[in-house]
C-alpha positions as CSV (number, residue, x, y, z in Angstrom):
1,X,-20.6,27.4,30.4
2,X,-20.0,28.1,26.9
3,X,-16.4,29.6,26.6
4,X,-15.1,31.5,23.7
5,X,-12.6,29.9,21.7
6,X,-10.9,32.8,20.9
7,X,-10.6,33.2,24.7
8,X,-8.6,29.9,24.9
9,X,-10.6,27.7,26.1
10,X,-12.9,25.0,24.0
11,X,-16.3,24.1,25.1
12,X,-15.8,20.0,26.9
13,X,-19.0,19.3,24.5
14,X,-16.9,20.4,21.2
15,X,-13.7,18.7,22.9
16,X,-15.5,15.1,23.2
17,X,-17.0,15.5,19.5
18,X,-12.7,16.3,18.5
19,X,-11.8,13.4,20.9
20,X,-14.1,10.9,19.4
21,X,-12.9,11.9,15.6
22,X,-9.1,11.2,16.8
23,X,-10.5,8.1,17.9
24,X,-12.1,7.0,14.9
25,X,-8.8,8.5,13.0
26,X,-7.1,6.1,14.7
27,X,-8.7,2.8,14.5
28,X,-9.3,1.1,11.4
29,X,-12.6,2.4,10.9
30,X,-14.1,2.4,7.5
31,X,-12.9,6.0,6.4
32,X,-16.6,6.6,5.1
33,X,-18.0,7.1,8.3
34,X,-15.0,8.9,9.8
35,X,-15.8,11.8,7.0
36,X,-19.5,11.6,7.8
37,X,-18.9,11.8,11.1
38,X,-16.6,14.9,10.7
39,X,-19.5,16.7,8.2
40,X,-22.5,15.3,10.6
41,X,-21.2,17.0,13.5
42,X,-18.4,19.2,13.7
43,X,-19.2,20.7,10.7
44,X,-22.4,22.5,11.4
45,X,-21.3,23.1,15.1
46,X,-20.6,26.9,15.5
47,X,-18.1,26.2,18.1
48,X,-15.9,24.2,16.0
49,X,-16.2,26.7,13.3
50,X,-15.2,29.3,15.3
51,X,-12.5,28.0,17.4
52,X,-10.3,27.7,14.1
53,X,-7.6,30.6,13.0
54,X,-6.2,30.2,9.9
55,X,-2.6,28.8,9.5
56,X,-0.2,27.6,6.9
57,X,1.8,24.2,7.7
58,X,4.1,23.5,5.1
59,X,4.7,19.8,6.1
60,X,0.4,19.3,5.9
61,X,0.3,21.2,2.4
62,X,3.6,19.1,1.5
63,X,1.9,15.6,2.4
64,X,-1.7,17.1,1.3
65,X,-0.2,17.4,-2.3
66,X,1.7,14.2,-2.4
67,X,-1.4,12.7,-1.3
68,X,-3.9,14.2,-4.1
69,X,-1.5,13.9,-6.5
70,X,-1.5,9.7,-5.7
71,X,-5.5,10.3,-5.5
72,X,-5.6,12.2,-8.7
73,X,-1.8,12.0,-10.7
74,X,-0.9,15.2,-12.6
75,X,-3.1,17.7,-10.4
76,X,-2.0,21.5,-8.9
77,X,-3.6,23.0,-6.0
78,X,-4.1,26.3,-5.3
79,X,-2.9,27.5,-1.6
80,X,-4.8,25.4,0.7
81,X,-7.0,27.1,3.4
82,X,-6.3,25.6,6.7
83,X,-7.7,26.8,10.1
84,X,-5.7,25.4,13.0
85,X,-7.2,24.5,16.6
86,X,-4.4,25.5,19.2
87,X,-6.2,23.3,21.9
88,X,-6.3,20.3,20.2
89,X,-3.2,20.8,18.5
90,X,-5.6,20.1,14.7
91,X,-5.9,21.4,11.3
92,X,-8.8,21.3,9.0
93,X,-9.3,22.9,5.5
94,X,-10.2,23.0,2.3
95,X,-8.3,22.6,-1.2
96,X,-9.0,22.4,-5.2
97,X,-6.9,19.5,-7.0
98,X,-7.4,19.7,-10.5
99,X,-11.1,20.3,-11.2
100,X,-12.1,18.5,-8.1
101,X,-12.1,19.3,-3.9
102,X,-10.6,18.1,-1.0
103,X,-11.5,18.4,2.7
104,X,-9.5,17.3,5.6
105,X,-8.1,17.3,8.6
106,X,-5.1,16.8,10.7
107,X,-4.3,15.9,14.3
108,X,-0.6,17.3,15.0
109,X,-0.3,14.8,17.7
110,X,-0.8,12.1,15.9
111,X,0.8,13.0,12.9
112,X,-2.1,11.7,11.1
113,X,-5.0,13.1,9.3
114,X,-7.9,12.2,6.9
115,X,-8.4,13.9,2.9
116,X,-11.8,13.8,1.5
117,X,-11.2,14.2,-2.2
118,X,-14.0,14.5,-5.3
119,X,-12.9,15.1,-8.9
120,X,-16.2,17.1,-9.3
121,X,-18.8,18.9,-7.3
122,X,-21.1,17.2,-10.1
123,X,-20.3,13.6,-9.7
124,X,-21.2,11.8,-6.3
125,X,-18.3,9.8,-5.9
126,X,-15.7,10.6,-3.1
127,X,-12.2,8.7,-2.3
128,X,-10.8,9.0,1.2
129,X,-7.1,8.5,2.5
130,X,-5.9,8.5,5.9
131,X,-2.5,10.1,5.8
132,X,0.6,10.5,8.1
133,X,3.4,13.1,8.1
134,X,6.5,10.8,9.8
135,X,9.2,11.8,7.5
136,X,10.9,8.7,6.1
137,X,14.3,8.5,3.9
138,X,12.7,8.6,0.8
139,X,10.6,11.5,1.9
140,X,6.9,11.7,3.1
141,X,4.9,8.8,4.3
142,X,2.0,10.1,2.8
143,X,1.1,7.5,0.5
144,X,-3.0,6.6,1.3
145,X,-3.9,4.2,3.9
146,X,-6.8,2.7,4.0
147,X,-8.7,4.0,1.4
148,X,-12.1,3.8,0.4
């Protein structure tokens, strides 16, 4: 049975695809495939693109910035669009940084999410970073890890 998300409940098909991507979050997969996975299949899945309401999270647009701005020093975003998953407790969006784009998502749970980032829709290259929120003294942890 196909349940609507708006309804409260997420399909088990779309909750194994979310499961698997907070796996490969999590491990120290190349971050490459993590994003293709995330575009291959949740992506184009109706489900997933309807389970989402939008949000604002000011510790994910916080970290989001301080990560673009390590990607790309010297950039402003506009107000980020972020659609937040209740279920799973996960954000995903959208954002311009200087002339380029940046996808990503977040699992609350893990504090931990993934930014996708491309100075220009013209030029194929792509740098990924695999982010945390934890707050530290000096202020976010949300310096890249891992990327590509």
């Amino acid at each position: 049975m196909n349940s609507s998300p708006k309804h409260g409940l997420l399909d088990s098909g779309l909750r194994l695809k979310l499961r698997r991507l907070r796996e490969m979050l999590q491990l120290d997969k190349d971050l490459e495939e993590v994003s293709t996975y995330f575009h291959a299949v949740l992506v184009p899945d109706d489900d997933f693109v309807m389970a989402g309401t939008r949000t604002h999270n000011a510790r994910l647009v916080q970290a989001l910035h301080a990560v673009l701005n390590t990607l790309a020093p010297g950039g402003e975003s506009c107000a980020p669009l972020i659609l937040r998953i209740e279920q799973e407790r996960m954000c995903h969006g959208y954002a311009t940084w200087r002339r380029g784009h940046a996808i990503f998502f977040y699992f609350e749970a893990l504090e931990m999410g993934l930014c996708s980032f491309s100075p220009s829709l013209h030029r194929p290259e792509v740098t990924f970073s695999r982010f945390t929120l934890t707050a530290t003294a000096s202020g976010w942890n949300t310096l890249p890890r891992g990327s590509a």
